[in-house]
C-alpha beads as a LAMMPS data file, in Angstrom:
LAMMPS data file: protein, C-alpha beads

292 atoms
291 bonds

1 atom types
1 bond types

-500.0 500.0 xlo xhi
-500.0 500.0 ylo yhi
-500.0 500.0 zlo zhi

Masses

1 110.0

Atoms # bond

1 1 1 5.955 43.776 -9.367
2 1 1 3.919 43.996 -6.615
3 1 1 1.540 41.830 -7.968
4 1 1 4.167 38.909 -8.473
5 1 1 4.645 39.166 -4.718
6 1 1 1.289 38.841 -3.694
7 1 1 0.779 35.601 -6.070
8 1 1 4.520 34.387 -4.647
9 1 1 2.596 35.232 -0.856
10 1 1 -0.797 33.511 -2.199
11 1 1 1.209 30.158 -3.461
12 1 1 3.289 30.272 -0.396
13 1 1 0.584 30.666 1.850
14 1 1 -2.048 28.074 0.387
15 1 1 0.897 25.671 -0.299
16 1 1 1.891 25.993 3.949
17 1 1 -2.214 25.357 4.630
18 1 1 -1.920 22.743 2.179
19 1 1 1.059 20.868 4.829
20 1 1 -0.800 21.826 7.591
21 1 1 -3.854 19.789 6.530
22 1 1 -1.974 16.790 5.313
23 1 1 0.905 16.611 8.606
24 1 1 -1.478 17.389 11.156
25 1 1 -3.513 14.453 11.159
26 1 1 0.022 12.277 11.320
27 1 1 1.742 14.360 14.020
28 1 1 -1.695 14.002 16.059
29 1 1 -1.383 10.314 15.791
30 1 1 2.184 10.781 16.662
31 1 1 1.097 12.664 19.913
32 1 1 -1.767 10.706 20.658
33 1 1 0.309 6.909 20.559
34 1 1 2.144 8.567 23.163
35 1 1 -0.127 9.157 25.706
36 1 1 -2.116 7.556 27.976
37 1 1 -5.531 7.165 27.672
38 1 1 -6.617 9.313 30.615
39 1 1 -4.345 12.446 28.956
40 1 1 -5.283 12.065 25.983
41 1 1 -8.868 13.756 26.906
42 1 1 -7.486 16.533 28.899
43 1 1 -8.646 20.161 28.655
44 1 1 -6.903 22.037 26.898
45 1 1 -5.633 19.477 25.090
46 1 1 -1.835 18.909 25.562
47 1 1 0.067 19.784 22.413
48 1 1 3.153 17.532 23.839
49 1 1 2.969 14.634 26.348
50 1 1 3.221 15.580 29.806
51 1 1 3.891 11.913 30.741
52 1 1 5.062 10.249 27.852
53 1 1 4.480 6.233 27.827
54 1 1 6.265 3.472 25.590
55 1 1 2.689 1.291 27.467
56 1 1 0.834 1.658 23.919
57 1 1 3.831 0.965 21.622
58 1 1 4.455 -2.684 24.483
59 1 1 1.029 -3.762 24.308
60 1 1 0.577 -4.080 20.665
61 1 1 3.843 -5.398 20.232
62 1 1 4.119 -8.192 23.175
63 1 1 0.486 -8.076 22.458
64 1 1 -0.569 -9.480 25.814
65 1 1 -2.676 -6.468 27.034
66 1 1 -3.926 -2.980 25.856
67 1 1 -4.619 0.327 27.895
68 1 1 -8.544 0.660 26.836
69 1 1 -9.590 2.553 30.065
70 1 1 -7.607 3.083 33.020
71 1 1 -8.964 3.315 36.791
72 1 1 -8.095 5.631 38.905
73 1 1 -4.880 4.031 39.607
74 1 1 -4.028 4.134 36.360
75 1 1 -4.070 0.572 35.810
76 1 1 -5.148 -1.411 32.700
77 1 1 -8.991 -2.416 33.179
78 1 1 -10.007 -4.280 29.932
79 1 1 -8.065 -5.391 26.800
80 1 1 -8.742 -6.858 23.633
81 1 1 -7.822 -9.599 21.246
82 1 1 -7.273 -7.546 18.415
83 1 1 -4.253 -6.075 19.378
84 1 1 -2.791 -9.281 20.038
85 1 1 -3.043 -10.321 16.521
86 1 1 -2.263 -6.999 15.344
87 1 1 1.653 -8.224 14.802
88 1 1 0.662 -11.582 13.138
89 1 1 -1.562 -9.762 11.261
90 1 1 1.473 -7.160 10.116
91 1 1 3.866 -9.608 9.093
92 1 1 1.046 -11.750 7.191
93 1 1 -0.002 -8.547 4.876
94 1 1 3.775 -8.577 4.522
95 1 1 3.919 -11.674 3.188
96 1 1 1.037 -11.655 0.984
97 1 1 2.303 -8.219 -0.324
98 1 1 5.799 -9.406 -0.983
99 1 1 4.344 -12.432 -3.041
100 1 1 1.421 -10.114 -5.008
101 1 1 4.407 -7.837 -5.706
102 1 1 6.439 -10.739 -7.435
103 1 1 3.810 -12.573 -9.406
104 1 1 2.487 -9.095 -10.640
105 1 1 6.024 -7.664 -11.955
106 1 1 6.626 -11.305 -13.766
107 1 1 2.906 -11.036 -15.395
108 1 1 2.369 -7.787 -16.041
109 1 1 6.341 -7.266 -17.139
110 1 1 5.814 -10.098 -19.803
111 1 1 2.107 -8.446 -20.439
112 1 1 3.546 -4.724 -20.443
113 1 1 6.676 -6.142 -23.231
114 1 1 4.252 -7.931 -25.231
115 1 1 1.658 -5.062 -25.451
116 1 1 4.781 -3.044 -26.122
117 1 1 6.805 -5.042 -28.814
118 1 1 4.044 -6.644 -30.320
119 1 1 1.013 -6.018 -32.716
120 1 1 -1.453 -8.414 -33.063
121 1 1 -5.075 -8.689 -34.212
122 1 1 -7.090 -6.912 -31.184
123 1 1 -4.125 -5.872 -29.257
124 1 1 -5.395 -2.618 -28.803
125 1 1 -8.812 -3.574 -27.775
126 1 1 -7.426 -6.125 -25.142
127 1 1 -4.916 -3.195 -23.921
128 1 1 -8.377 -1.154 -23.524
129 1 1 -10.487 -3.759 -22.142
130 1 1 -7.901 -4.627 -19.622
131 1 1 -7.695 -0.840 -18.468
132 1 1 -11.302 -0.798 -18.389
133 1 1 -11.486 -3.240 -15.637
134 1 1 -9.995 -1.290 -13.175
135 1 1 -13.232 0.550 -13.084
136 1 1 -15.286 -2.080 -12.118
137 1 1 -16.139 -2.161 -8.585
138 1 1 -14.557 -4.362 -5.782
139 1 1 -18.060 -5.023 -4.646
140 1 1 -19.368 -6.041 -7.868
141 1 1 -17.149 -9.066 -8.186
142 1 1 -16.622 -10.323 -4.186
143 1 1 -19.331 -12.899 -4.543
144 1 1 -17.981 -15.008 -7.555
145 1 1 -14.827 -14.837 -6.000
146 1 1 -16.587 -15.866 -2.222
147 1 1 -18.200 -18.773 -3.961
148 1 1 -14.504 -20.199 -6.425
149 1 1 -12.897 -19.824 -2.785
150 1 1 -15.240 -21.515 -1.067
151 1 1 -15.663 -24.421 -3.534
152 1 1 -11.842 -24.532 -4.045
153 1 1 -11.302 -24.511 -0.304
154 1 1 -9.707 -21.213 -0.102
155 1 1 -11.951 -18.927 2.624
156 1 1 -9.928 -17.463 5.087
157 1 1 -6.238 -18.156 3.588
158 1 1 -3.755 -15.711 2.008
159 1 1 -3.475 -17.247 -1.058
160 1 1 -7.057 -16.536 -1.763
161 1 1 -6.092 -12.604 -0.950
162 1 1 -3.031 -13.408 -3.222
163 1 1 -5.250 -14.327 -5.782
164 1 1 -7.999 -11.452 -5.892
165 1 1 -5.134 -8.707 -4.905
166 1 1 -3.145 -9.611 -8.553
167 1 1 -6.870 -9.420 -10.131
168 1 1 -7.207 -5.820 -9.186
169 1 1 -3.367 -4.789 -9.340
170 1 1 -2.560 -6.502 -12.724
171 1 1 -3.973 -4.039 -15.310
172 1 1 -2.232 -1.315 -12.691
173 1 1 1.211 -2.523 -13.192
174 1 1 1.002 -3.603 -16.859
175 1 1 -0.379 -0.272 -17.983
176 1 1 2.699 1.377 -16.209
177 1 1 5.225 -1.128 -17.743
178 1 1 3.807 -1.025 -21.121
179 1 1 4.213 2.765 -20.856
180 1 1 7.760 2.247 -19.396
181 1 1 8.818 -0.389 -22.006
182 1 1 7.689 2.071 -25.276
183 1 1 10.806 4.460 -23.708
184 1 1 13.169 1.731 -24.190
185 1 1 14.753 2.233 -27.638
186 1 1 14.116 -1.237 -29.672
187 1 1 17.003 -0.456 -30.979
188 1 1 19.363 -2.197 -28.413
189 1 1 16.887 -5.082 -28.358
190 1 1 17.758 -5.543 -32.264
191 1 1 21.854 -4.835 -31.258
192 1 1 21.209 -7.877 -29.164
193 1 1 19.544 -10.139 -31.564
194 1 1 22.277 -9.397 -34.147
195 1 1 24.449 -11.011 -31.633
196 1 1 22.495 -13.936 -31.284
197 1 1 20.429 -13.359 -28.401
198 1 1 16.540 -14.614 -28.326
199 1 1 13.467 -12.487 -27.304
200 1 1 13.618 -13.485 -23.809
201 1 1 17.510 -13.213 -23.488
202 1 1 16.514 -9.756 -24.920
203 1 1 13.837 -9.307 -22.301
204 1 1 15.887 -10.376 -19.027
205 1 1 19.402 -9.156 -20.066
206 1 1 18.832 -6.134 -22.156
207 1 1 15.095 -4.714 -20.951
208 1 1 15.088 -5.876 -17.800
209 1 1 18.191 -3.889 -16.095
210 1 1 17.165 -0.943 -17.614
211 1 1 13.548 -0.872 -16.683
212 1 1 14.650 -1.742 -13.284
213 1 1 12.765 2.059 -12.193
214 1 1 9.993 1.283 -13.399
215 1 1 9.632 -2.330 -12.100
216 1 1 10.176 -0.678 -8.970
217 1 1 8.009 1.752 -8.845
218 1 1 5.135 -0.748 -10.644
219 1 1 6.094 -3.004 -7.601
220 1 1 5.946 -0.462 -4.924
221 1 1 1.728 0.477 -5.971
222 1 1 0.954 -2.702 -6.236
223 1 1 2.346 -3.162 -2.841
224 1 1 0.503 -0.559 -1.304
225 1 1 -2.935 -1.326 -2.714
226 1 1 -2.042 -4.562 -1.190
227 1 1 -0.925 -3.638 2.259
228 1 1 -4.064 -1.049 2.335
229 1 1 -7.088 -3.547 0.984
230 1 1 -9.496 -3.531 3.265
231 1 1 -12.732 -4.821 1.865
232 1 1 -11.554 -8.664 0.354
233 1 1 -9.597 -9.355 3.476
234 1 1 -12.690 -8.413 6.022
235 1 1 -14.672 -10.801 3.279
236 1 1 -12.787 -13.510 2.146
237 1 1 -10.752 -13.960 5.065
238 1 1 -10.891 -13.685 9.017
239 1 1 -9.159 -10.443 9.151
240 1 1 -5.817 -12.005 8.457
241 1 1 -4.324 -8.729 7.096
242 1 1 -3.485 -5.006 8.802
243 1 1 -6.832 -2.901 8.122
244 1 1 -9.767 -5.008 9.160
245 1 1 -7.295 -6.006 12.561
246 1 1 -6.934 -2.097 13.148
247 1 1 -10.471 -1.412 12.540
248 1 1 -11.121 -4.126 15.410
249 1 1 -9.221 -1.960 17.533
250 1 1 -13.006 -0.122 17.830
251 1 1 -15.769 -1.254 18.789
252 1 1 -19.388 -0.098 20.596
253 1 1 -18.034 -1.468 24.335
254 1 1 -14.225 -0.495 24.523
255 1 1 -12.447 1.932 22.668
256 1 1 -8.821 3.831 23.168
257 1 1 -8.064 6.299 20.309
258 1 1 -4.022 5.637 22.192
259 1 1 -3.786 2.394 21.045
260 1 1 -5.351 2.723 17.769
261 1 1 -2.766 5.481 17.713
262 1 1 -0.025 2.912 18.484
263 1 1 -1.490 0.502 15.533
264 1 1 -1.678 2.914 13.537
265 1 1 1.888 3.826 13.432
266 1 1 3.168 0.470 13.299
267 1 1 1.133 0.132 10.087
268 1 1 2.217 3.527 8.592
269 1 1 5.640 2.702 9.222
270 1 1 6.313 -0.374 6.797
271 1 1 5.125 1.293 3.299
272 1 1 6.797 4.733 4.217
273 1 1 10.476 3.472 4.960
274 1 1 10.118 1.348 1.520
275 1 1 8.968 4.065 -0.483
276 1 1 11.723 6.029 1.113
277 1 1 14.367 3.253 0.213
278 1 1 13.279 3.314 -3.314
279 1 1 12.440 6.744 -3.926
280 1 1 14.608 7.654 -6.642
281 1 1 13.324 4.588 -8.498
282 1 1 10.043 5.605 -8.132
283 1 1 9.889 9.267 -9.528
284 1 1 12.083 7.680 -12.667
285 1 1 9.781 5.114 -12.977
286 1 1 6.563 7.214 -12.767
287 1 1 7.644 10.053 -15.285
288 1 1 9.156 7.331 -17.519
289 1 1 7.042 7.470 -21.019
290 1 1 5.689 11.132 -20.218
291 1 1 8.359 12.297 -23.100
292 1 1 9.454 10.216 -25.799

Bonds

1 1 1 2
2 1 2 3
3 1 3 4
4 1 4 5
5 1 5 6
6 1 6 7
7 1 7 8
8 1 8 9
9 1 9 10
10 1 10 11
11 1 11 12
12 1 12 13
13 1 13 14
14 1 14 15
15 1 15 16
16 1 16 17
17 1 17 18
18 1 18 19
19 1 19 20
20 1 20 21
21 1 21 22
22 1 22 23
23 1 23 24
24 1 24 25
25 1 25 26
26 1 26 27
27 1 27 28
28 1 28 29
29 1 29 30
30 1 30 31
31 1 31 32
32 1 32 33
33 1 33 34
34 1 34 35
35 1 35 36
36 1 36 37
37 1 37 38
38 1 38 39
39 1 39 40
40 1 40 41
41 1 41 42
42 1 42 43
43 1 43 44
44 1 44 45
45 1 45 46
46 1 46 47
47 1 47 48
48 1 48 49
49 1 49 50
50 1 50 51
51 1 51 52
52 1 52 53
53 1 53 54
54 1 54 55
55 1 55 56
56 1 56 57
57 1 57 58
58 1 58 59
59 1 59 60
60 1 60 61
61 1 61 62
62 1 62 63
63 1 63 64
64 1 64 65
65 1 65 66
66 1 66 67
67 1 67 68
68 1 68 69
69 1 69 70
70 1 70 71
71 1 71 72
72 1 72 73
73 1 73 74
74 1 74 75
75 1 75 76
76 1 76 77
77 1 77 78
78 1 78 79
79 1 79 80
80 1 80 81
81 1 81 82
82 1 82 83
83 1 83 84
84 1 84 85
85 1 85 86
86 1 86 87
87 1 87 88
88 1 88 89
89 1 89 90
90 1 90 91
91 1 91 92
92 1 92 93
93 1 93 94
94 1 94 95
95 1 95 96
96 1 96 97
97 1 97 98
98 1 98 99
99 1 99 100
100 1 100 101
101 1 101 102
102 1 102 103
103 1 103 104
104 1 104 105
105 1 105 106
106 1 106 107
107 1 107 108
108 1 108 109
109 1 109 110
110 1 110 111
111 1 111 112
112 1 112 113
113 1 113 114
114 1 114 115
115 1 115 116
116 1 116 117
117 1 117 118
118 1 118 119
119 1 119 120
120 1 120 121
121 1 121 122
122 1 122 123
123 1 123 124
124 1 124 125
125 1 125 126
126 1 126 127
127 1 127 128
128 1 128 129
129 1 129 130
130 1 130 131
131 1 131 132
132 1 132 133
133 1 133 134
134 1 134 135
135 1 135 136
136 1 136 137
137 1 137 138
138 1 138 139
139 1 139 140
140 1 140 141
141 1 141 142
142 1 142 143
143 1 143 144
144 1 144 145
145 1 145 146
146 1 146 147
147 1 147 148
148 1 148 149
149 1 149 150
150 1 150 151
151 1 151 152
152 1 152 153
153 1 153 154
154 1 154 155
155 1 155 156
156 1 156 157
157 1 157 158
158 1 158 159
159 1 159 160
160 1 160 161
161 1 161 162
162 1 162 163
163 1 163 164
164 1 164 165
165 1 165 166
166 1 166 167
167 1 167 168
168 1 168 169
169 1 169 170
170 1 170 171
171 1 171 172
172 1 172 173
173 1 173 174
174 1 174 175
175 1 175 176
176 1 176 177
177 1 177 178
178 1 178 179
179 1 179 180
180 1 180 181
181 1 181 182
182 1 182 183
183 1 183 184
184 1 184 185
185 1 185 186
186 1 186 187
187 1 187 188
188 1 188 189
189 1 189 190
190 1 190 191
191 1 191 192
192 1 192 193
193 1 193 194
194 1 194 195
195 1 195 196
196 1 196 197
197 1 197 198
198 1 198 199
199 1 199 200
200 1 200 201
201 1 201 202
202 1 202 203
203 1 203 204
204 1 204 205
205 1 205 206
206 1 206 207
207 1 207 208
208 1 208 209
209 1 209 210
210 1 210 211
211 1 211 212
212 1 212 213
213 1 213 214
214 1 214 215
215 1 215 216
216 1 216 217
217 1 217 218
218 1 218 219
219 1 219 220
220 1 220 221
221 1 221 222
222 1 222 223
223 1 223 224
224 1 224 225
225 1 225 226
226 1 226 227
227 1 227 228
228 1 228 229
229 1 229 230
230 1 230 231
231 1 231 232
232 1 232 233
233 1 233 234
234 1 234 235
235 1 235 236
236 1 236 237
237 1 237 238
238 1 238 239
239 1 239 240
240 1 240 241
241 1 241 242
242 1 242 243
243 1 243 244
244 1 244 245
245 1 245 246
246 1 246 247
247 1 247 248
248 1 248 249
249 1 249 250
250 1 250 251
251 1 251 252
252 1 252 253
253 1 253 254
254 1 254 255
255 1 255 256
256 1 256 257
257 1 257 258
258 1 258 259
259 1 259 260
260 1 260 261
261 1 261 262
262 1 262 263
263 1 263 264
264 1 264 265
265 1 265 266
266 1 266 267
267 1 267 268
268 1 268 269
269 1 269 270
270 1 270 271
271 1 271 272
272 1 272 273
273 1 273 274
274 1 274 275
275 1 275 276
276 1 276 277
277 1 277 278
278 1 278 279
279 1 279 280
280 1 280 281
281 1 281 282
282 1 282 283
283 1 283 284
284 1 284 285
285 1 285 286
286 1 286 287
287 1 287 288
288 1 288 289
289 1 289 290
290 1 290 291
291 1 291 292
């Protein structure tokens, strides 16, 4: 008995450190956005804002100046142009998300069905080499796809992000449909066809509604690996997207952790209230396939 407890007290205990670690990074950020940059180096260090300020929060989103340093007047010395494309930048990794996000599901959803449904010579092997690519380095492939972009014409647009993003994301969401699709009984599918229905009536009237979790929780990864890449969009582009903007935020002459505090939770923000909105989706969709 008095073992149990102290294994109850050890979980407890390493599973509270556990939070710790994990929240106090974000409610640091939290703090830190809302401060200005000469309180933000105090000593001791102020575990609530003594003079909370909206000024980070205004400057990235007007974007017309930033709080780098402060005087001794507490006025704005120096700024930057990164923070006012900070908000362009947001609502472009929006847009390329939202469009990676809809050519992936109708790929890898007719992928995922036909790996599913169908058995063909070297199905298996093309199932395996496709999961095998996810292995292979971002790096390793950025200069093929630097040179088709820049004989196509396509350095420094989002469809060339588009593009590379469903490369990487594909064999992501088909391996999670194809898992999804094996739980859905083929019996209905063969109900349906009895009726007269084709394989793709099947597919979008049948399947379709009730994979719906998993589509939704194939779309929401895909999604954030898209609103996170940082490595193509500092390469093939000019920092059109959120992560190389924020990283801009630093540099060697000017640098206020408040702002990048700021930017940081306007990029947070996006990806956490959608995977809020669809959470019940996704923890369906994710242990879909774990028990036949």
């Amino acid at each position: 008995m008095r073992r149990s407890r102290l294994a109850s007290t050890g979980i407890y205990l390493g599973f509270a450190l556990f939070l710790v670690w994990i929240l106090f990074p974000l409610y640091f950020t939290v703090l830190s956005s809302f401060m200005g940059p000469a309180e933000i180096g105090a000593k001791p260090f102020h575990w609530w804002p003594h003079d909370p300020t909206l000024a980070n929060y205004v400057a990235i989103f007007t974007g017309n100046s930033a709080p780098f340093s402060t005087g001794q007047d507490g006025g704005i010395v120096s700024s930057t142009d990164a923070v006012a494309r900070l908000m362009p930048a947001i609502a472009r990794s929006l847009w390329v998300g939202v469009v990676v996000v809809a050519s992936n599901l109708v790929i890898a959803g007719a992928a995922g069905y036909a790996f599913s449904r169908y058995q063909f010579r070297g199905s298996r092997m093309a199932y395996l080499l496709l999961l095998a690519s996810r292995v292979v380095p971002a790096i390793a492939v950025v200069l093929p796809f630097f040179i088709a972009f820049r004989q196509l014409g396509l350095l420094n647009t989002s469809l060339a992000l588009i593009i590379s993003y469903n490369a990487f994301t594909l064999p992501l969401a088909i391996w999670l449909l194809k898992t999804y699709f094996d739980s859905v009984p083929k019996e209905l599918e063969e109900a349906a066809e009895v009726d007269g229905a084709s394989r793709l009536r099947c597919l979008l009237v049948v399947v379709t509604p009730i994979a719906r979790p998993g589509l939704i929780a194939a779309g929401l990864l895909v999604f954030l690996e898209a609103w996170s890449e940082f490595f193509y969009s500092l390469v093939l582009t000019n920092a059109l997207t959120v992560p190389p903007v924020v990283a801009g935020l630093q540099n060697l002459q000017q640098f206020s952790w408040t702002t990048l505090a700021a930017a940081t939770m306007f990029t947070v923000v996006p990806p956490v209230l959608i995977a809020l909105a669809f959470q019940r989706y996704i923890v369906t969709g994710l242990a879909a396939g774990s028990v036949k």
